[in-house]
N, CA, C and O atoms as CSV, one atom per row, in Angstrom:
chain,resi,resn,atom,element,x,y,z
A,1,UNK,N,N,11.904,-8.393,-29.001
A,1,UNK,CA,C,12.514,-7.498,-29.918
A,1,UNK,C,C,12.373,-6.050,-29.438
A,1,UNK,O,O,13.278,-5.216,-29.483
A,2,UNK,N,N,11.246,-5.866,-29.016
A,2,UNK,CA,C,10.983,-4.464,-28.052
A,2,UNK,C,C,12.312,-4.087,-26.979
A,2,UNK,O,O,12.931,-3.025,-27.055
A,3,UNK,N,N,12.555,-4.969,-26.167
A,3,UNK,CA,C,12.883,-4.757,-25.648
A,3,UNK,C,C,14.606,-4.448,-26.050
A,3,UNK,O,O,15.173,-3.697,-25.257
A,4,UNK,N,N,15.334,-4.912,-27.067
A,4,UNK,CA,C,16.256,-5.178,-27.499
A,4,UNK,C,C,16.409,-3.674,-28.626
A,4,UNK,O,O,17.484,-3.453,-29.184
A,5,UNK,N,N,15.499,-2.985,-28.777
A,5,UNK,CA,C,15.103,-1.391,-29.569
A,5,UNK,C,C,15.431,-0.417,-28.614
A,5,UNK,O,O,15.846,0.721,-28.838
A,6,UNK,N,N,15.146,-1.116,-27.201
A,6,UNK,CA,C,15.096,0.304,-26.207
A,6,UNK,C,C,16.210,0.174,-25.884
A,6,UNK,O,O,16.524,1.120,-25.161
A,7,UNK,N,N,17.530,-0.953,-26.129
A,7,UNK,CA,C,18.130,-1.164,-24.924
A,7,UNK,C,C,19.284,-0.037,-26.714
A,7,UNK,O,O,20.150,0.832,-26.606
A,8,UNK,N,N,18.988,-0.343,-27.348
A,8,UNK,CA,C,20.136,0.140,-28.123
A,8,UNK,C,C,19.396,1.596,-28.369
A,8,UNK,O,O,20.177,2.498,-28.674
A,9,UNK,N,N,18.025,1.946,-28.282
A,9,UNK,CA,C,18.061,3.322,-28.210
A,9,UNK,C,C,18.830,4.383,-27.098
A,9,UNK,O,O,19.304,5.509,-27.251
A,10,UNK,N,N,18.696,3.231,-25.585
A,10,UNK,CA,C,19.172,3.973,-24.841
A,10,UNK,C,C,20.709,3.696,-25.001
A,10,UNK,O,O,21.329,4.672,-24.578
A,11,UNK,N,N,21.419,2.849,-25.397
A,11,UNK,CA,C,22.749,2.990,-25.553
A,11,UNK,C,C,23.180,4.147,-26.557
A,11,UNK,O,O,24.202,4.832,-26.519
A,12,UNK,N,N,22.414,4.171,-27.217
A,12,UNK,CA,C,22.597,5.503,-29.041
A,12,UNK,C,C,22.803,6.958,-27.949
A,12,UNK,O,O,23.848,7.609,-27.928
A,13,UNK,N,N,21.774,7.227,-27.224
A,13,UNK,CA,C,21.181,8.136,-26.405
A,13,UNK,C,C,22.479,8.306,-25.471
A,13,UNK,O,O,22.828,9.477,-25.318
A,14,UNK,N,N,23.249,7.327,-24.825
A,14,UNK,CA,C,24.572,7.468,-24.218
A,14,UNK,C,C,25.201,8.202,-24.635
A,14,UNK,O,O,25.403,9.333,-24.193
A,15,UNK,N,N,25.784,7.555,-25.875
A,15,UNK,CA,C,26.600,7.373,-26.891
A,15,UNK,C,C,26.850,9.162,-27.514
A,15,UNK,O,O,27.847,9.848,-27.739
A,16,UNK,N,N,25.469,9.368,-27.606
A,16,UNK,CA,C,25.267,10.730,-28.092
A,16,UNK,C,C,25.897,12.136,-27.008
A,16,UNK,O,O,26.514,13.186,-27.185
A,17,UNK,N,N,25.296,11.373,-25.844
A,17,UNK,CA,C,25.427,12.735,-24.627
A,17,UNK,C,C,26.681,12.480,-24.194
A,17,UNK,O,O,27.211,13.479,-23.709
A,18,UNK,N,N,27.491,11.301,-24.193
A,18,UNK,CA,C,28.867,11.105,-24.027
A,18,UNK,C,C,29.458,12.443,-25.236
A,18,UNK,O,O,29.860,13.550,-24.878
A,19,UNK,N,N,29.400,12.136,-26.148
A,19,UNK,CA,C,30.211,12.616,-27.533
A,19,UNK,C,C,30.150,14.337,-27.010
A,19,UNK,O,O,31.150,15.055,-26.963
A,20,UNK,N,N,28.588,14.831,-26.602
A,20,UNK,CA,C,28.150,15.781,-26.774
A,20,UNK,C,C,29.149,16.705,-25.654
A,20,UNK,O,O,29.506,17.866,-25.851
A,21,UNK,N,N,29.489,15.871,-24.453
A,21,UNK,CA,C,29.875,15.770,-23.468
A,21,UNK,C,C,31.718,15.954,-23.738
A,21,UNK,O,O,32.382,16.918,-23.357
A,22,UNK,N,N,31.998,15.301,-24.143
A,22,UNK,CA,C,33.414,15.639,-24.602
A,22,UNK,C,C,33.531,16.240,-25.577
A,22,UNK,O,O,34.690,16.278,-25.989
A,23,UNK,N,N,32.912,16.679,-26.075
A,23,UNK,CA,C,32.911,18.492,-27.219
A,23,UNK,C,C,32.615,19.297,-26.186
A,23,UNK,O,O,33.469,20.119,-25.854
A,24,UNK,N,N,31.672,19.249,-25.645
A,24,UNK,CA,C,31.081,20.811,-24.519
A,24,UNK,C,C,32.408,20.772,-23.749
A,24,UNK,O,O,33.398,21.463,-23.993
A,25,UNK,N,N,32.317,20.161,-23.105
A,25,UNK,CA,C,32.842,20.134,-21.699
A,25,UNK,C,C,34.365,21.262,-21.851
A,25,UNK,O,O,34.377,22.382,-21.340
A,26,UNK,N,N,35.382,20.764,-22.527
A,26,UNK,CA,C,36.253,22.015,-23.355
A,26,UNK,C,C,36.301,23.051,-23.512
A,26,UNK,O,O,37.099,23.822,-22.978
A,27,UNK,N,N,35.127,23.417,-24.586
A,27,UNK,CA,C,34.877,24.423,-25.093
A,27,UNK,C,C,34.045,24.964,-23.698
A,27,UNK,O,O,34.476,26.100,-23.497
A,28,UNK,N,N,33.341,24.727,-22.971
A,28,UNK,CA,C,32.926,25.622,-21.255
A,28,UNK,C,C,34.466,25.978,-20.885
A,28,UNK,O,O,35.020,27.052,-21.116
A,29,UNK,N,N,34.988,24.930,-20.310
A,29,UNK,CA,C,36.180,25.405,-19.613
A,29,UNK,C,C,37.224,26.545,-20.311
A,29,UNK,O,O,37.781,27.417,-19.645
A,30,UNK,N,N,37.373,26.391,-21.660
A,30,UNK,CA,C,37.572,27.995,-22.232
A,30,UNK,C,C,37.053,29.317,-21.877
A,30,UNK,O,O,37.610,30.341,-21.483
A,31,UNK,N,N,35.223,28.865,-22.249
A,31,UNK,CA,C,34.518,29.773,-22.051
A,31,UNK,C,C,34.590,30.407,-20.495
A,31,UNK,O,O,34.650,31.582,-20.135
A,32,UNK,N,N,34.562,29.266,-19.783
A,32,UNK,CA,C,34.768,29.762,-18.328
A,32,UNK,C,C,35.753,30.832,-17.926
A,32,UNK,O,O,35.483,31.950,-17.487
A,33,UNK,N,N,36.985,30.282,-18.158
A,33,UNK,CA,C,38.878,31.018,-17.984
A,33,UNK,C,C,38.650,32.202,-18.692
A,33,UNK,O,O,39.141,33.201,-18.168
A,34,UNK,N,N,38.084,32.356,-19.664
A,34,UNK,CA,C,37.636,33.789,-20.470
A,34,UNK,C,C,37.615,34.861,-19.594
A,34,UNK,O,O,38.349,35.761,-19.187
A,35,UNK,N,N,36.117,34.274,-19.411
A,35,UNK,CA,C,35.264,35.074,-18.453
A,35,UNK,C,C,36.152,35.296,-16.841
A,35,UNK,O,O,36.166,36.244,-16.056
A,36,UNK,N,N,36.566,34.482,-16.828
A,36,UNK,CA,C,37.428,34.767,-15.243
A,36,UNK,C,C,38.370,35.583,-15.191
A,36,UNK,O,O,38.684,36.272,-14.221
A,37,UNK,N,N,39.013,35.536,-16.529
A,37,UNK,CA,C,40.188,36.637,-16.693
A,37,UNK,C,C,39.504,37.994,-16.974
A,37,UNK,O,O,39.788,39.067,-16.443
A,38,UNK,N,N,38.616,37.773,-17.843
A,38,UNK,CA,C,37.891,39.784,-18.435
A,38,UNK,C,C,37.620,39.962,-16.910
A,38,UNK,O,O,38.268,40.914,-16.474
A,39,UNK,N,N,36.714,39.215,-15.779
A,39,UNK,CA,C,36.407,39.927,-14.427
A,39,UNK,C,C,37.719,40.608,-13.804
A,39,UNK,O,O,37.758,41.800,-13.497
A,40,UNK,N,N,38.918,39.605,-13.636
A,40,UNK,CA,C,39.622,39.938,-13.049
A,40,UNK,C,C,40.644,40.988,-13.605
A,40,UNK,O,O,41.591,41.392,-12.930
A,41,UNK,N,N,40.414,41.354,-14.739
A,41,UNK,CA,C,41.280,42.447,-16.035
A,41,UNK,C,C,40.343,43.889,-15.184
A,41,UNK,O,O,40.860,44.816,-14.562
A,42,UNK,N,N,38.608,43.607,-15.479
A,42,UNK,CA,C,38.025,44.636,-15.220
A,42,UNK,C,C,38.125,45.240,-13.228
A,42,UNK,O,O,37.874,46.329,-12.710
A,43,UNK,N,N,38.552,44.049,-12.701
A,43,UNK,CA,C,38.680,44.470,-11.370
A,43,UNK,C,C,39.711,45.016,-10.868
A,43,UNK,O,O,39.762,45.532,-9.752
A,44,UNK,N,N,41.069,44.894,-12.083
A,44,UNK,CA,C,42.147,45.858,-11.592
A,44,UNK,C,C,41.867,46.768,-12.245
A,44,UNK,O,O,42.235,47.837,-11.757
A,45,UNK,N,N,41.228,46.849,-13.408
A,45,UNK,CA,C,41.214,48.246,-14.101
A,45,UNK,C,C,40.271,49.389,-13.058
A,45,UNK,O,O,40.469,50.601,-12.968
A,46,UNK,N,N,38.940,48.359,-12.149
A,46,UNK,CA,C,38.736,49.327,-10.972
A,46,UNK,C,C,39.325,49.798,-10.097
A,46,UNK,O,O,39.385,50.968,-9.719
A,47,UNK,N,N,39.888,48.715,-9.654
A,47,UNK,CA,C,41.049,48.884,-8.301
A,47,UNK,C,C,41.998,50.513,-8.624
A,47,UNK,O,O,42.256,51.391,-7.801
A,48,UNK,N,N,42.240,50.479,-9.642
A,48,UNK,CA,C,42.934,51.694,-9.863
A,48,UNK,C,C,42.660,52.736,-10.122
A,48,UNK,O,O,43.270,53.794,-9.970
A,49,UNK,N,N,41.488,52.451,-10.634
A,49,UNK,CA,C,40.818,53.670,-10.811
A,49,UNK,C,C,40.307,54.284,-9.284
A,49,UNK,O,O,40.045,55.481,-9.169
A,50,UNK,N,N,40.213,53.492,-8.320
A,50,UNK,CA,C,39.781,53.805,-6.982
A,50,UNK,C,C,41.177,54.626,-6.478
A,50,UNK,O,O,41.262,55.800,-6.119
A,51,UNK,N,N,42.202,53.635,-6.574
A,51,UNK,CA,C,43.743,54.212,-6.216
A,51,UNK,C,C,43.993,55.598,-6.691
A,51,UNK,O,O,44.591,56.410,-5.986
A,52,UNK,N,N,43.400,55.969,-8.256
A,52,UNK,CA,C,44.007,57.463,-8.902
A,52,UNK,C,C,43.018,58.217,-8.001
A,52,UNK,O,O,43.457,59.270,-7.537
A,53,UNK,N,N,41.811,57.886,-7.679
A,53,UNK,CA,C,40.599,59.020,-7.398
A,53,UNK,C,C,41.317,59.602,-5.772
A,53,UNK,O,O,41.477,60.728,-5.300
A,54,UNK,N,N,41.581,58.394,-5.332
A,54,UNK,CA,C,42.060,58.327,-3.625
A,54,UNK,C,C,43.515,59.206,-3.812
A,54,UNK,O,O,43.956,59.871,-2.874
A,55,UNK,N,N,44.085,59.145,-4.901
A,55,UNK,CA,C,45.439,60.303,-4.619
A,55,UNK,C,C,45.150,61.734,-5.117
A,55,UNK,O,O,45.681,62.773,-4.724
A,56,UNK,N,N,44.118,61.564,-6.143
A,56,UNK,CA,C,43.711,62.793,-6.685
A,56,UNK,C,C,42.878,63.718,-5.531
A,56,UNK,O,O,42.932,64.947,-5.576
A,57,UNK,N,N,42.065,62.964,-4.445
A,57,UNK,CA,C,41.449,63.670,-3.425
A,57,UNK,C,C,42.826,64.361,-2.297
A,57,UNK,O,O,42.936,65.530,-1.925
A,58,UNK,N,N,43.561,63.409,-2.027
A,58,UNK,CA,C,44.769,63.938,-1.242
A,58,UNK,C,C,44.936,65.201,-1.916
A,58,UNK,O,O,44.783,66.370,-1.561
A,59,UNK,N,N,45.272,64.671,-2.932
A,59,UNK,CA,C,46.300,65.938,-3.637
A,59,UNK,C,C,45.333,66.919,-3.506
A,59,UNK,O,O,45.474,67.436,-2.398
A,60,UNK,N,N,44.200,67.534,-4.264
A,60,UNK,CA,C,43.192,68.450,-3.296
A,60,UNK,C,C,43.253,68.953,-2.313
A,60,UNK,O,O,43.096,70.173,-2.266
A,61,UNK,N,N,43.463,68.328,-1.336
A,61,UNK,CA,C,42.827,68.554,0.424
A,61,UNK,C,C,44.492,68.985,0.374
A,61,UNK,O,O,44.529,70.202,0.552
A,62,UNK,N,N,45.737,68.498,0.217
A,62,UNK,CA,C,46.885,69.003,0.707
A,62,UNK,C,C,46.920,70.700,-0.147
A,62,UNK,O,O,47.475,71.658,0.391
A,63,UNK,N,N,46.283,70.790,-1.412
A,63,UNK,CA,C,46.528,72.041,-1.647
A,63,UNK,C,C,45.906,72.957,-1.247
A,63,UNK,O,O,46.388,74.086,-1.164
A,64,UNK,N,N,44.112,72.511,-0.752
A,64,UNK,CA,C,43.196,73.511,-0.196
A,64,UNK,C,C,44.018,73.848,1.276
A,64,UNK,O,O,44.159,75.053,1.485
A,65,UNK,N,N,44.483,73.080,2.143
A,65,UNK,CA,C,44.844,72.759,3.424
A,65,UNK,C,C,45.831,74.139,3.300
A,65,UNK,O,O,45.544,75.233,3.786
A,66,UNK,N,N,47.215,73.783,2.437
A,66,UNK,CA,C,48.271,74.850,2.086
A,66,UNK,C,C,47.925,76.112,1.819
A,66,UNK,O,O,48.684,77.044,2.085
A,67,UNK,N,N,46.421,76.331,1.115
A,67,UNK,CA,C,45.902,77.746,0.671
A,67,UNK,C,C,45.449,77.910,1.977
A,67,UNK,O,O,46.144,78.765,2.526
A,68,UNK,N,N,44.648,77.498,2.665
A,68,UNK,CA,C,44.223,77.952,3.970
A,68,UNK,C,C,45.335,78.767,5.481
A,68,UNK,O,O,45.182,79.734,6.228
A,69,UNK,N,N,46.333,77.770,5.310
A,69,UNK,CA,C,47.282,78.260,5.635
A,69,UNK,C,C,48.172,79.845,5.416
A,69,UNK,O,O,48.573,80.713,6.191
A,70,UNK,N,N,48.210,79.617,3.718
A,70,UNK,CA,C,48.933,80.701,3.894
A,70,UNK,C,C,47.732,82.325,3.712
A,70,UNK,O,O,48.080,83.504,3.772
A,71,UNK,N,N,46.353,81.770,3.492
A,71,UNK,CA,C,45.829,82.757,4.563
A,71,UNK,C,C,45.282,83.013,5.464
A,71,UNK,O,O,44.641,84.063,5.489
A,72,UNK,N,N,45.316,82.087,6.656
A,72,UNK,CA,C,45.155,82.567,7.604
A,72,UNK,C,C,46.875,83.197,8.618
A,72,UNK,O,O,46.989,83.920,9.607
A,73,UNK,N,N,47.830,82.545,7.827
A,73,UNK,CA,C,49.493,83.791,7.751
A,73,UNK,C,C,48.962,85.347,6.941
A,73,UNK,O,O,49.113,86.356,7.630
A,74,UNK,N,N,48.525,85.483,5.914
A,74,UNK,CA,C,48.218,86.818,5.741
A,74,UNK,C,C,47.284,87.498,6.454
A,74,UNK,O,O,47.265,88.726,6.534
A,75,UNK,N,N,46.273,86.548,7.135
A,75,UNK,CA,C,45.512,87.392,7.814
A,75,UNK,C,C,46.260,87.636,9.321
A,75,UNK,O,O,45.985,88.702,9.870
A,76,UNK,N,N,47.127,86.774,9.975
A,76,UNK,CA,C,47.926,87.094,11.297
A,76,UNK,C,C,48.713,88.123,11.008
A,76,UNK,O,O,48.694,89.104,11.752
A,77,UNK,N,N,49.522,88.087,9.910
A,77,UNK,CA,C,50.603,89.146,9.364
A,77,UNK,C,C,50.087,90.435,9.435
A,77,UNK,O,O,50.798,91.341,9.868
A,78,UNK,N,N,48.422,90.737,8.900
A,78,UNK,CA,C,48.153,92.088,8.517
A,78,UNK,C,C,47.343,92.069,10.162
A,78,UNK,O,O,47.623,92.935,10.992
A,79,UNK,N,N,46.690,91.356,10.349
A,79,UNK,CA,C,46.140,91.953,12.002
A,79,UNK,C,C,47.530,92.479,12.941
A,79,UNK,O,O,47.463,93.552,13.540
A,80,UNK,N,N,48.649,91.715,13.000
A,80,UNK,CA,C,49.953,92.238,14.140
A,80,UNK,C,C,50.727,93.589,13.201
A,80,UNK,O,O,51.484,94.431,13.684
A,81,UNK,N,N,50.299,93.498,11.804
A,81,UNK,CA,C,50.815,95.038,11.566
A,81,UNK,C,C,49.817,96.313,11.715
A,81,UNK,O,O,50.233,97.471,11.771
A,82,UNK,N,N,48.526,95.968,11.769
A,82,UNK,CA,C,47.619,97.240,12.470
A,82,UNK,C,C,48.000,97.034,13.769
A,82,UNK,O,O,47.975,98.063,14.444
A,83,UNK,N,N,48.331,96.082,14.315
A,83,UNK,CA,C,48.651,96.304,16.219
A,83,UNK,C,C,49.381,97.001,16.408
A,83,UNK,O,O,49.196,97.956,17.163
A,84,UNK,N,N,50.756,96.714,15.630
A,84,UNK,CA,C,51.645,97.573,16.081
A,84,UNK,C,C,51.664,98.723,15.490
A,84,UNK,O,O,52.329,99.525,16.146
A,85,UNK,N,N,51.076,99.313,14.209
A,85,UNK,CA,C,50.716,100.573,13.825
A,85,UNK,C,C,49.758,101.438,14.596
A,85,UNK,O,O,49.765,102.668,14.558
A,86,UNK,N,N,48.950,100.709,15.285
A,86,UNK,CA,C,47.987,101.515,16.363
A,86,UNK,C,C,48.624,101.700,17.439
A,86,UNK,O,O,48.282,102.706,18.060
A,87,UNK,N,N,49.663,100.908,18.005
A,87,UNK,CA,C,50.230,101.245,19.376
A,87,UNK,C,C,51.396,102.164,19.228
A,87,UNK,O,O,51.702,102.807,20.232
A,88,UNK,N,N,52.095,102.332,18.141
A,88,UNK,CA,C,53.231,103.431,17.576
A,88,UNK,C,C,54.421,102.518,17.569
A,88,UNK,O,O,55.306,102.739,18.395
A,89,UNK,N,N,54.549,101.479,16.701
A,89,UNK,CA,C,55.395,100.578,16.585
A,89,UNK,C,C,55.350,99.212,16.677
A,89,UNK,O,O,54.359,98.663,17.159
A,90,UNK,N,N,56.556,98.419,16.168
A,90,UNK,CA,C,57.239,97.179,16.715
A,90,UNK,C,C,57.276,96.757,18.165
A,90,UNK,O,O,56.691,95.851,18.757
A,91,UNK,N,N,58.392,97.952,18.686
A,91,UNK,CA,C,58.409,97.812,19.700
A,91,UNK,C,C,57.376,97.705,20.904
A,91,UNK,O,O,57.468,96.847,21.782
A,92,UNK,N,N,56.237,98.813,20.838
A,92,UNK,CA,C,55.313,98.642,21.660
A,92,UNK,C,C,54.334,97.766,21.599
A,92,UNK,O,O,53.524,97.424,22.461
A,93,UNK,N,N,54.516,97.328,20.178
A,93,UNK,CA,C,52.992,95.838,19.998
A,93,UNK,C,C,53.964,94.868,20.762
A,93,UNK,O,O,53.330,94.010,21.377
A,94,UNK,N,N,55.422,94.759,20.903
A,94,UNK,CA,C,55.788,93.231,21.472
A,94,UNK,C,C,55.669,94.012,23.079
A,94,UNK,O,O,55.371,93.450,24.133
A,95,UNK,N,N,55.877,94.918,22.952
A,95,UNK,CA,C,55.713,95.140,24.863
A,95,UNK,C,C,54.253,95.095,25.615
A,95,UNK,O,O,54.089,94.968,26.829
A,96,UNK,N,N,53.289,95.219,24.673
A,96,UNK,CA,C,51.569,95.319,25.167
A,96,UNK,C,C,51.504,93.824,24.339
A,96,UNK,O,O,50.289,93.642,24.267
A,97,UNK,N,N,52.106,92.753,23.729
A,97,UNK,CA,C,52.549,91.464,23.242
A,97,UNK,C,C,52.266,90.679,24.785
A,97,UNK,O,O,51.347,90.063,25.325
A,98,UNK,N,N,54.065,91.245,25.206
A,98,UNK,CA,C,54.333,90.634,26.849
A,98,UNK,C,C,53.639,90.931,27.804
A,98,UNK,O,O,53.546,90.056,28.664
A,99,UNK,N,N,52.816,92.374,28.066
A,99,UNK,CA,C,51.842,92.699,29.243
A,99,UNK,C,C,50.706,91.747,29.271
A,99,UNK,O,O,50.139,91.348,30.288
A,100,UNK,N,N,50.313,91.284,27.500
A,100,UNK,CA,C,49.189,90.779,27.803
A,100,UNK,C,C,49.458,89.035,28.040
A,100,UNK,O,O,48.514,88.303,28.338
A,101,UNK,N,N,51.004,88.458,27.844
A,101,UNK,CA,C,50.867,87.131,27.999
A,101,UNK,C,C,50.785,87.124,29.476
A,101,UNK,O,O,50.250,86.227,30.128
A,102,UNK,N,N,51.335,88.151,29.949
A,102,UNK,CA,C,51.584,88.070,31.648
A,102,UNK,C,C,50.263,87.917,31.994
A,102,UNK,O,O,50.058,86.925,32.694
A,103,UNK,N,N,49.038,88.772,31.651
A,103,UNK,CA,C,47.926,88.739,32.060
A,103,UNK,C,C,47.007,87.172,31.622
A,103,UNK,O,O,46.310,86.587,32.451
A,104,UNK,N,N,47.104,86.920,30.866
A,104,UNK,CA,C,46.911,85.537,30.591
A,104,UNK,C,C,47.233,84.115,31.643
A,104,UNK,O,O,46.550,83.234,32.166
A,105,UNK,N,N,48.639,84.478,31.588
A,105,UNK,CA,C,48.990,83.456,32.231
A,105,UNK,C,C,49.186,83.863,33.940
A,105,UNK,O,O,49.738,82.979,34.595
A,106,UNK,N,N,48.820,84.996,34.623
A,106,UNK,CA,C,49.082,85.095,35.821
A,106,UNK,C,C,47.937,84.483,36.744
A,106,UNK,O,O,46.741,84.426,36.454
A,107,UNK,N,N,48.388,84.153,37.610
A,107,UNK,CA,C,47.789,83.118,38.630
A,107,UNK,C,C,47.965,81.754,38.257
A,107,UNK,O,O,47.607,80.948,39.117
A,108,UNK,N,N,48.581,81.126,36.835
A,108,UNK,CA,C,48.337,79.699,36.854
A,108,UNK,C,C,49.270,79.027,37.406
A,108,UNK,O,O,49.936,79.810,38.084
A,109,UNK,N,N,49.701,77.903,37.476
A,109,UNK,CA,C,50.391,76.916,38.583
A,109,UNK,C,C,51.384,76.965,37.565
A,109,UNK,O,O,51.184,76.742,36.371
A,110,UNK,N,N,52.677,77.326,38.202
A,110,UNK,CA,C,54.297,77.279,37.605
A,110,UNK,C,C,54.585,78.418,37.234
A,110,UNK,O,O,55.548,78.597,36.488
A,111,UNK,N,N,53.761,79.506,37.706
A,111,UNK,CA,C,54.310,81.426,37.096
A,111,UNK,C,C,54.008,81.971,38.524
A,111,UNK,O,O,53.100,82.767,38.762
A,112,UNK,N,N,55.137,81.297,39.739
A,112,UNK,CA,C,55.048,82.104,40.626
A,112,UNK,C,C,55.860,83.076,40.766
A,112,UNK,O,O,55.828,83.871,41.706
A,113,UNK,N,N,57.184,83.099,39.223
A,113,UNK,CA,C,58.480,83.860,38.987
A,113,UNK,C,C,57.440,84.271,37.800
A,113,UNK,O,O,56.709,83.662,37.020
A,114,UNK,N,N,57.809,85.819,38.120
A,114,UNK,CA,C,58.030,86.435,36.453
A,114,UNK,C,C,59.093,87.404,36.315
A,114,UNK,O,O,59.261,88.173,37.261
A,115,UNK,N,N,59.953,87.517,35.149
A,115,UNK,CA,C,61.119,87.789,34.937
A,115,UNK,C,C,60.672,89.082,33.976
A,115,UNK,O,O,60.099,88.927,32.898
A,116,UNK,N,N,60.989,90.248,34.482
A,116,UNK,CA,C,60.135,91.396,33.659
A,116,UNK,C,C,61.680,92.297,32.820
A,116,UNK,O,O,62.586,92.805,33.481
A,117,UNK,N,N,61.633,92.291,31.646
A,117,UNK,CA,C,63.058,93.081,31.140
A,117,UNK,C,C,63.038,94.704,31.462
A,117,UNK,O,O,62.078,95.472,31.524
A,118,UNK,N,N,64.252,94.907,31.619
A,118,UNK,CA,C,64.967,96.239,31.768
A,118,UNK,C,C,65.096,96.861,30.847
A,118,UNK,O,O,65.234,96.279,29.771
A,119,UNK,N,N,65.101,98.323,30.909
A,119,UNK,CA,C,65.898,98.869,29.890
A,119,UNK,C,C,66.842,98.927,28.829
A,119,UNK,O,O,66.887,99.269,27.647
A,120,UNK,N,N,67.702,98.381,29.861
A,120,UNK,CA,C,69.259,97.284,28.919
A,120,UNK,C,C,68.403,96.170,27.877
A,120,UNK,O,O,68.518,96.197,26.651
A,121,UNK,N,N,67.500,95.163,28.660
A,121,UNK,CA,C,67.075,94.158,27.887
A,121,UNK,C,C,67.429,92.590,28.900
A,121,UNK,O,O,67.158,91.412,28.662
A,122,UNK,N,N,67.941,93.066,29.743
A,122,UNK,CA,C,68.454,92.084,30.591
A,122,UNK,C,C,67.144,91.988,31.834
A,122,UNK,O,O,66.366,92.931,31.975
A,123,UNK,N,N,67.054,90.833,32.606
A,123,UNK,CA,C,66.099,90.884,33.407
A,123,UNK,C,C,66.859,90.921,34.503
A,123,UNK,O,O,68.075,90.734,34.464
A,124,UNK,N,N,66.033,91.227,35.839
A,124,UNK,CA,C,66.688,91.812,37.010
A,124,UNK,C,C,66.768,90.084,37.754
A,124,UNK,O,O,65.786,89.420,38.086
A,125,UNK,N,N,68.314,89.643,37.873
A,125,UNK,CA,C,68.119,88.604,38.981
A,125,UNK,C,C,67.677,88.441,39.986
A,125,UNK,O,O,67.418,89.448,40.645
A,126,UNK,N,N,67.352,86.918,40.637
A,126,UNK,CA,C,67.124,87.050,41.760
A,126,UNK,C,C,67.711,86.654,42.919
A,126,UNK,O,O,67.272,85.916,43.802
A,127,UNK,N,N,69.107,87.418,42.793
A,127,UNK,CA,C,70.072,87.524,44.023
A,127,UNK,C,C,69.805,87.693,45.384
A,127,UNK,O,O,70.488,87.355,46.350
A,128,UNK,N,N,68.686,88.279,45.335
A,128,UNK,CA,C,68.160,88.595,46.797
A,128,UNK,C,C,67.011,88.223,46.856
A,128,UNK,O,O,66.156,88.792,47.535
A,129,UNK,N,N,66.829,87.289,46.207
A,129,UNK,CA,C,65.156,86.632,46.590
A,129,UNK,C,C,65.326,85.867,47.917
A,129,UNK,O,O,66.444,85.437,48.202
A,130,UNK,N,N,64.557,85.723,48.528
A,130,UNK,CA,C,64.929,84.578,50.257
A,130,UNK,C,C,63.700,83.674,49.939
A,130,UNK,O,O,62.571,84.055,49.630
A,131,UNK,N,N,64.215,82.224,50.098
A,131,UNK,CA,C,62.825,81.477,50.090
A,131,UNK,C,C,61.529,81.911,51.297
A,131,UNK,O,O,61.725,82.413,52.404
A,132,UNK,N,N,60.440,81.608,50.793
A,132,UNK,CA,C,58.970,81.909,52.040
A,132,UNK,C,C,59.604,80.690,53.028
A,132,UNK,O,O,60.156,79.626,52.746
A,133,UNK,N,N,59.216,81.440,54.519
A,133,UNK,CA,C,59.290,81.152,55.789
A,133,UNK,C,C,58.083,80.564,55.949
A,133,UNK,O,O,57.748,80.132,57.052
């Protein structure tokens, strides 16, 4: 008879974790999909928030970039107008302009011509140049 107590306790005991088993089991897999969707809700709601921060820094750096620009143009603008106010003009800051690119660039490889303007504004050809012997 003992033995015939255990065999239907452990069948009851089945019986029970079966039942218990097809109620849970459901209600997890809800619980689960829940939870999988709020992660993946909260991971675009990061994602974008990364995306606004990443255009909001551009946008920054393109306007600091643009301010930098236009002064280091006011600072070229006002240094070439004391140049040419110290030399007595336009004209003579672009002519001590050209003396000094000549000096720059003389001796380097491909300025064995230099073409120096005239009076007129025209440069003197070189009709009578003779190639080196």
């Amino acid at each position: 008879m003992r033995g015939a107590s255990v065999t239907i306790g452990v069948v009851v005991t089945v019986v029970i974790v079966g039942a218990l088993l097809l109620i849970g089991l459901p209600t997890y897999n809800v619980y689960s999909k829940q939870m999988a969707g709020k992660a993946a809700y909260e991971q675009a709601v990061q994602d974008r928030r990364i995306r606004v921060l990443e255009a909001q820094a551009a946008l920054d750096s393109a306007k600091l970039t643009a301010q930098a620009e236009v002064e280091r143009a006011r600072g070229v603008n006002q240094a070439n107008r004391i140049m040419a106010e110290s030399l007595g003009g336009p004209e003579n800051y672009l002519r001590w302009s050209y003396i000094h690119m000549l000096e720059e660039t003389a001796g380097k490889q491909g300025r064995e011509v230099i073409y120096i303007p005239t009076e007129a504004g025209m440069p003197i050809l070189e009709a009578g140049r003779r190639p080196a012997q």
